[in-house]
Gaussian input, Z-matrix of N, CA and C with variables (Angstrom, degrees):
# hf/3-21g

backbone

0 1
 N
 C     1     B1
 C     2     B2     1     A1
 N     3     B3     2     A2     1     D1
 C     4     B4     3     A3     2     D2
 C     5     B5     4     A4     3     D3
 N     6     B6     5     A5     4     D4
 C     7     B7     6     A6     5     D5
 C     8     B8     7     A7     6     D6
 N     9     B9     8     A8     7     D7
 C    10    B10     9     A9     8     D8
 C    11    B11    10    A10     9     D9
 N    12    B12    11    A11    10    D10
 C    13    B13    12    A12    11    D11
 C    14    B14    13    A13    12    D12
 N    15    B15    14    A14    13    D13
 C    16    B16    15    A15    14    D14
 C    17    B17    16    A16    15    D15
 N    18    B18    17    A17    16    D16
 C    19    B19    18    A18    17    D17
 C    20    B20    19    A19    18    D18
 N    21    B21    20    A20    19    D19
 C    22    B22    21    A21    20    D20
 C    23    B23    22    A22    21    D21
 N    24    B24    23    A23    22    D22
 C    25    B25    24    A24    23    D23
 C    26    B26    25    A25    24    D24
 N    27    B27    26    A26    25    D25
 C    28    B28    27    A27    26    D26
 C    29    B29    28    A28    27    D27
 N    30    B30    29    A29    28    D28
 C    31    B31    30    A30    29    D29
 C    32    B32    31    A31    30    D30
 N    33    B33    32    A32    31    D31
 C    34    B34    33    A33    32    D32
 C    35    B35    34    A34    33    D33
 N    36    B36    35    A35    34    D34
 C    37    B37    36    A36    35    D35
 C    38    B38    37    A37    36    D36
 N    39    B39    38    A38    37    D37
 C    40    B40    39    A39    38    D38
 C    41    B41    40    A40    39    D39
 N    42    B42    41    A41    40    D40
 C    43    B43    42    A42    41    D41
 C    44    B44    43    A43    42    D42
 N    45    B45    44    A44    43    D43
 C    46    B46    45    A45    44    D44
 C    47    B47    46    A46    45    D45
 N    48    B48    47    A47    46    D46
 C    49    B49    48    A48    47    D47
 C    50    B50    49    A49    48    D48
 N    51    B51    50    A50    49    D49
 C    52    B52    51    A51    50    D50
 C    53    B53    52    A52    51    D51
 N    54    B54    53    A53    52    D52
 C    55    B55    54    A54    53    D53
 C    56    B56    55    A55    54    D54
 N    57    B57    56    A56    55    D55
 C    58    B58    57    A57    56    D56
 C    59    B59    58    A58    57    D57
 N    60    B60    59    A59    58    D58
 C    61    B61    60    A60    59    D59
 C    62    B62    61    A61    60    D60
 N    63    B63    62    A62    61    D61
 C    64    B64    63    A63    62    D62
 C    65    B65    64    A64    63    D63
 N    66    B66    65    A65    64    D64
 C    67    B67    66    A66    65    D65
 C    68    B68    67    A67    66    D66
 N    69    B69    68    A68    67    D67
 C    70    B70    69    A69    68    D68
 C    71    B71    70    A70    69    D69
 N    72    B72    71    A71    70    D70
 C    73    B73    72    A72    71    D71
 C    74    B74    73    A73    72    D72
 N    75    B75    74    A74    73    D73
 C    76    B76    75    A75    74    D74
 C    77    B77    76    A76    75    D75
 N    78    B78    77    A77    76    D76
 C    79    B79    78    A78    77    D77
 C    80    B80    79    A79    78    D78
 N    81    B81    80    A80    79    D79
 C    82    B82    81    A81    80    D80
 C    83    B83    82    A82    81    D81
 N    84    B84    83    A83    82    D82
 C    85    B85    84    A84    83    D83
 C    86    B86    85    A85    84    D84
 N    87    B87    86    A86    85    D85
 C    88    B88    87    A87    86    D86
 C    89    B89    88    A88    87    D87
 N    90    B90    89    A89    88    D88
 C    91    B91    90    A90    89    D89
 C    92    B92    91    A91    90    D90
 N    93    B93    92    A92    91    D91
 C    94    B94    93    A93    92    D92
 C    95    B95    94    A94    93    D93
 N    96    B96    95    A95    94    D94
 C    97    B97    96    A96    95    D95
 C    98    B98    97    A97    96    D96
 N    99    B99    98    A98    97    D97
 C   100   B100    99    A99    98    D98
 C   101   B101   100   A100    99    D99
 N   102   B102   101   A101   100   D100
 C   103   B103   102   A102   101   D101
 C   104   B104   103   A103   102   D102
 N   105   B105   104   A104   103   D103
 C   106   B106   105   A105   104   D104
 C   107   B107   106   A106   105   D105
 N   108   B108   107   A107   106   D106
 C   109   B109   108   A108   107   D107
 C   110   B110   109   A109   108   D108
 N   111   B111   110   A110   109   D109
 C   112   B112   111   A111   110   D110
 C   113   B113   112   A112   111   D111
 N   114   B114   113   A113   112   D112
 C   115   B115   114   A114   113   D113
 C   116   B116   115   A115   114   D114
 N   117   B117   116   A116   115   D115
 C   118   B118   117   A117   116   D116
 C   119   B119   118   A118   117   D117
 N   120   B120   119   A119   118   D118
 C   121   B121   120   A120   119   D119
 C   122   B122   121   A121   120   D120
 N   123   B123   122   A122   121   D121
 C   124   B124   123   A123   122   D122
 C   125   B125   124   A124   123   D123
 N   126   B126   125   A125   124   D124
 C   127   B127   126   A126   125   D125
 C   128   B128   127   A127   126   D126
 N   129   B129   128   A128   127   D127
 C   130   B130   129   A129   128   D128
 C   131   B131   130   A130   129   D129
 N   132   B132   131   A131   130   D130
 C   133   B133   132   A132   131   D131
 C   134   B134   133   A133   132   D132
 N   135   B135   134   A134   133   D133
 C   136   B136   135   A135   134   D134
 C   137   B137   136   A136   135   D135
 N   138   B138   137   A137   136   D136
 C   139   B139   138   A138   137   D137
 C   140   B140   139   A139   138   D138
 N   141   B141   140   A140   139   D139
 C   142   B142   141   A141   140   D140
 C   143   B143   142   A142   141   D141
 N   144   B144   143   A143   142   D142
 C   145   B145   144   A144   143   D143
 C   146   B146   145   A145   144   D144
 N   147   B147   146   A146   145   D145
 C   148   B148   147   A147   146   D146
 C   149   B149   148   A148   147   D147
 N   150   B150   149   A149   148   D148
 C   151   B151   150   A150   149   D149
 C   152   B152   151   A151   150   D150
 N   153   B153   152   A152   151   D151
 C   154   B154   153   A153   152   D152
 C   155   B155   154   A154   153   D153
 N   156   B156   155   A155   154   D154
 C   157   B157   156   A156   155   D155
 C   158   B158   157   A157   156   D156
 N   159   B159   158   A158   157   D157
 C   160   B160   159   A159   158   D158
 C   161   B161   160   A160   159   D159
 N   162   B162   161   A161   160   D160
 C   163   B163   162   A162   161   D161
 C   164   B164   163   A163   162   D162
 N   165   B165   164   A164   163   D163
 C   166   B166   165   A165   164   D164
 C   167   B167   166   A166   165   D165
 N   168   B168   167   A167   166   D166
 C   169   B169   168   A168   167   D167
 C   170   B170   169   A169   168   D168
 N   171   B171   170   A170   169   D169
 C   172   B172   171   A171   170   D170
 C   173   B173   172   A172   171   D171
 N   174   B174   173   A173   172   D172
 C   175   B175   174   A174   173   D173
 C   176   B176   175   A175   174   D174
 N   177   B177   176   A176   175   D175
 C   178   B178   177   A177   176   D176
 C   179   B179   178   A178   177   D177
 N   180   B180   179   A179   178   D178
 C   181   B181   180   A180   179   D179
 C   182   B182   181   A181   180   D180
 N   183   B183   182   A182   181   D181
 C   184   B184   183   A183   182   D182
 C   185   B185   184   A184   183   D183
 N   186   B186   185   A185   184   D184
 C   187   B187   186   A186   185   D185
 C   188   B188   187   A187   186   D186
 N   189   B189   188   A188   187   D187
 C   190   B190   189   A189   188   D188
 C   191   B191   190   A190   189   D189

   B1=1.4502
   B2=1.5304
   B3=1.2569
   B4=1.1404
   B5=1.4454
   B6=1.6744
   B7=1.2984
   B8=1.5019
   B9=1.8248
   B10=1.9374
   B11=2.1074
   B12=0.9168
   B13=2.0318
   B14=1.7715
   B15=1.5022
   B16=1.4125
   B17=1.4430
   B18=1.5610
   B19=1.3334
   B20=1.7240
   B21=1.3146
   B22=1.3572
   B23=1.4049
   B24=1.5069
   B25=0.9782
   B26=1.9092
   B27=0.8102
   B28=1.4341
   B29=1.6436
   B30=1.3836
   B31=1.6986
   B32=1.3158
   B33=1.3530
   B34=1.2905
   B35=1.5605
   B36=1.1135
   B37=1.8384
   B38=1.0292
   B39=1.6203
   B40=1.1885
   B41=1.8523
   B42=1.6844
   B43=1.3857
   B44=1.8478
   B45=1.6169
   B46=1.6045
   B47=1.6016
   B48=1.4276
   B49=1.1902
   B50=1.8258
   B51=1.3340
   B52=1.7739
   B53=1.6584
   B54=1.5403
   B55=1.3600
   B56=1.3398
   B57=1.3718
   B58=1.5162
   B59=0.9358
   B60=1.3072
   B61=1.8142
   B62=1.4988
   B63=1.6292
   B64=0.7034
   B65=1.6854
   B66=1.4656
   B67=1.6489
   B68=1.3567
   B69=1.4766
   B70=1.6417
   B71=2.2220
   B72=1.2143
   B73=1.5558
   B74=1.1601
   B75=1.6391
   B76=1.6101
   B77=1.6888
   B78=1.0793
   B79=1.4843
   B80=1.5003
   B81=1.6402
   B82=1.1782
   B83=1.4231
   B84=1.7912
   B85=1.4832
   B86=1.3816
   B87=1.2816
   B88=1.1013
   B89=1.5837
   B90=0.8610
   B91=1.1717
   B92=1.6041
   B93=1.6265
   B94=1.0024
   B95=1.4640
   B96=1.7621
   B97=0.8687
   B98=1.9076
   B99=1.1980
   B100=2.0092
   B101=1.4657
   B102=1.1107
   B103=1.4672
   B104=1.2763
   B105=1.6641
   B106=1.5518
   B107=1.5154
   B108=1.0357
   B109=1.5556
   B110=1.7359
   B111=1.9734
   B112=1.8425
   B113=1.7045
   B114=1.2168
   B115=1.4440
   B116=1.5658
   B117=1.7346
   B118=1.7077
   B119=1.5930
   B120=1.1595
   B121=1.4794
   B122=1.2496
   B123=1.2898
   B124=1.1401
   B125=1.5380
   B126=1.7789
   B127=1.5159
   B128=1.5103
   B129=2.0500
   B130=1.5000
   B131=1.2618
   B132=1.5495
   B133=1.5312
   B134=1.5331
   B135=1.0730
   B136=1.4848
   B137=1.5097
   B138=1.1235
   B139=1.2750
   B140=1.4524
   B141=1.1765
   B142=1.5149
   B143=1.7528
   B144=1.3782
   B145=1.7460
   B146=1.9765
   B147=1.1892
   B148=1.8559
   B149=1.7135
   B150=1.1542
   B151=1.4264
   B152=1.3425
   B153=1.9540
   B154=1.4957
   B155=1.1607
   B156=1.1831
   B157=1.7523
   B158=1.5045
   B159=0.8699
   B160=1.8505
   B161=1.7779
   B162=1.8002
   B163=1.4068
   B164=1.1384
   B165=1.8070
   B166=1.5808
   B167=1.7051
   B168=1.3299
   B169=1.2204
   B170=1.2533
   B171=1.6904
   B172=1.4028
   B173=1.5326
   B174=1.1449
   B175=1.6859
   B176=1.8361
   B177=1.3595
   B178=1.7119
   B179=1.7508
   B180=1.6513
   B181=1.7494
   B182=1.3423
   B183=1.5411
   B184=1.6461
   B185=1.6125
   B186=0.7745
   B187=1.7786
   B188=1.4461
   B189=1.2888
   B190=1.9637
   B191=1.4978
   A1=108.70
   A2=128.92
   A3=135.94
   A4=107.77
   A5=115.91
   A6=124.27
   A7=108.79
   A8=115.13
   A9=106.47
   A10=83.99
   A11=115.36
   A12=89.54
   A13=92.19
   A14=118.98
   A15=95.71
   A16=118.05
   A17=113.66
   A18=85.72
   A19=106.10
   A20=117.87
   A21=127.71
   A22=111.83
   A23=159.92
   A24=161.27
   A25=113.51
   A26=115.67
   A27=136.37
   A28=113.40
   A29=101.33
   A30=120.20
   A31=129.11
   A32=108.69
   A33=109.51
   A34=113.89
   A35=113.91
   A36=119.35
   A37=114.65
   A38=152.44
   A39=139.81
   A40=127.95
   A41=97.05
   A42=118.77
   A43=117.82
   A44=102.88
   A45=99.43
   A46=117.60
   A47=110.29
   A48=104.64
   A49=103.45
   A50=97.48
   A51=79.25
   A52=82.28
   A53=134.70
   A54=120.39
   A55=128.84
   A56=119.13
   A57=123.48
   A58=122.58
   A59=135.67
   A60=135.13
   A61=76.01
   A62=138.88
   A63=117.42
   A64=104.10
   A65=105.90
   A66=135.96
   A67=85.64
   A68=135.14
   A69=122.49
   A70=103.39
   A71=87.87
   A72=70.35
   A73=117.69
   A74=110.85
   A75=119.19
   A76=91.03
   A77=104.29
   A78=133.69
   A79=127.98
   A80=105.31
   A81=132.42
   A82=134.94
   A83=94.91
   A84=115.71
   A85=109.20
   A86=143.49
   A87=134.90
   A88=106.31
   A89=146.76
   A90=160.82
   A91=124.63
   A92=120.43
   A93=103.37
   A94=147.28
   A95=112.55
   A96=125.95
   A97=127.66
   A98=92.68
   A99=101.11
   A100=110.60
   A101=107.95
   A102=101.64
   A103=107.72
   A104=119.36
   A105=114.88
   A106=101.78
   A107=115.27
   A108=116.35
   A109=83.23
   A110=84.80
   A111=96.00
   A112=90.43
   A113=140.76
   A114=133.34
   A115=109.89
   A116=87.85
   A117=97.86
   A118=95.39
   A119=125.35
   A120=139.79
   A121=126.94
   A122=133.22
   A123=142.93
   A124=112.15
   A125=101.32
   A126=103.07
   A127=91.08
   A128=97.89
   A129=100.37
   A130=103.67
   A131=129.57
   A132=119.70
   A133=118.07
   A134=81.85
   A135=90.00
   A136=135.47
   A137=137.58
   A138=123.63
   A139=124.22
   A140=130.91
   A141=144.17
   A142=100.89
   A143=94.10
   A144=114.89
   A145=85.95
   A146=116.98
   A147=121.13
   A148=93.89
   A149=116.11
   A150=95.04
   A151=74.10
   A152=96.57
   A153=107.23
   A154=130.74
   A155=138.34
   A156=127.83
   A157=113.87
   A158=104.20
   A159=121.63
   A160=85.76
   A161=81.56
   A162=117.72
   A163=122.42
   A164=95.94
   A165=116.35
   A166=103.20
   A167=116.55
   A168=122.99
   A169=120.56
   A170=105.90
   A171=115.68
   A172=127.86
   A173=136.46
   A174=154.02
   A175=92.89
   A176=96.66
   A177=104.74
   A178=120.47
   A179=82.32
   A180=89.75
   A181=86.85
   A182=90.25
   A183=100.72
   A184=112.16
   A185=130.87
   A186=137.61
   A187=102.24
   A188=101.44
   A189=113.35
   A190=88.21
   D1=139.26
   D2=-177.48
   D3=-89.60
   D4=143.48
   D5=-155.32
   D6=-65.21
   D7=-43.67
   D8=-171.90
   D9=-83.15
   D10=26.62
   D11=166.59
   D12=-96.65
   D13=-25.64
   D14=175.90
   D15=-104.94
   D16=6.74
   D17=175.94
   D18=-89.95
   D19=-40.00
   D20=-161.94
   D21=-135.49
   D22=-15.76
   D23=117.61
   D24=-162.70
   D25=-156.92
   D26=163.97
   D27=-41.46
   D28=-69.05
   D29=179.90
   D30=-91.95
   D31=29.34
   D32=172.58
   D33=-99.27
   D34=148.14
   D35=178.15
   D36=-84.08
   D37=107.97
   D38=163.28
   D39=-28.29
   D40=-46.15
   D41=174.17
   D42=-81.73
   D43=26.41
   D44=171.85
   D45=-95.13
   D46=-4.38
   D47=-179.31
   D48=-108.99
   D49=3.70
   D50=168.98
   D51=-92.23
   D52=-68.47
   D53=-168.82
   D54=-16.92
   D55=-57.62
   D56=156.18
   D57=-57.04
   D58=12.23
   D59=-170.30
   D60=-122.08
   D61=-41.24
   D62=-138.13
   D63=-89.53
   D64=-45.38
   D65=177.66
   D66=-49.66
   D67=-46.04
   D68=-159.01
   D69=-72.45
   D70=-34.70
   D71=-179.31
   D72=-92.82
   D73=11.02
   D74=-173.29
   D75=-73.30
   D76=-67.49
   D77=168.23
   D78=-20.75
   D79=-55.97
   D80=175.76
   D81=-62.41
   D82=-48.98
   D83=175.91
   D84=-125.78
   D85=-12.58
   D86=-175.03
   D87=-97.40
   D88=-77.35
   D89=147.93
   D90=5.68
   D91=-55.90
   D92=150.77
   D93=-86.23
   D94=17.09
   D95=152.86
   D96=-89.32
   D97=22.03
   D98=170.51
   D99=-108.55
   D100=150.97
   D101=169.21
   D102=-112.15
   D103=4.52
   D104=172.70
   D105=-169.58
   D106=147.19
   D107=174.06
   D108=-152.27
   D109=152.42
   D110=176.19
   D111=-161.87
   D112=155.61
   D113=98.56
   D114=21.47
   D115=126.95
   D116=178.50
   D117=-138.31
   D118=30.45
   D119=-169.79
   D120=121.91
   D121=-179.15
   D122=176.80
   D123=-47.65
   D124=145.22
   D125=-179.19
   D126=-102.41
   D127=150.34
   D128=-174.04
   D129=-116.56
   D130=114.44
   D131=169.76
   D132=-72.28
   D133=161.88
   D134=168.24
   D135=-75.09
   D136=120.99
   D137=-169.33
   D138=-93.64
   D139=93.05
   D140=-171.76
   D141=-151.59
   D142=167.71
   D143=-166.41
   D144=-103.95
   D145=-20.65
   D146=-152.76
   D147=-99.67
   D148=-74.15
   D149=-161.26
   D150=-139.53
   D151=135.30
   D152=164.14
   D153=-102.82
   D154=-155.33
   D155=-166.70
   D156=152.93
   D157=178.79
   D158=163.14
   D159=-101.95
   D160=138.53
   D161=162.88
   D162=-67.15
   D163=-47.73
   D164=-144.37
   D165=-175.66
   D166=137.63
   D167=-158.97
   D168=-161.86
   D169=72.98
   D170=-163.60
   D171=-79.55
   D172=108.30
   D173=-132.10
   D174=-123.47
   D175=130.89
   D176=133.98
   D177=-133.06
   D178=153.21
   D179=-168.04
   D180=-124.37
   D181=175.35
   D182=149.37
   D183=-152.82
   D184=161.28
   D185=-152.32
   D186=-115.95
   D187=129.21
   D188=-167.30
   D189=-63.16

């Protein structure tokens, strides 16, 4: 049996609660230290049928 069929069903990610741990300090601490973030080109997914995503996700900032 695979480990998320018993904690939470079929479709759950093991790695969703670091993601949200992770987005929270993106959020938390990173963020209000920019004074700009945008797109620096095209976003690249990933190409698979299994788990999808960004590849690649090219950013410009600049730091207050």
């Amino acid at each position: 049996m695979f480990l998320g069929q018993a904690l939470l069903g079929v479709h759950f990610c093991l790695g969703a609660a670091l993601a949200r741990m992770e987005m929270n300090s993106l959020s938390s601490e990173l963020l209000p230290r920019l004074d700009s973030i945008e797109l620096a080109g095209q976003p690249d997914l990933a190409a698979t049928t299994f788990v999808g995503g960004l590849k690649h996700l090219p950013i410009r900032y600049s730091i207050k």
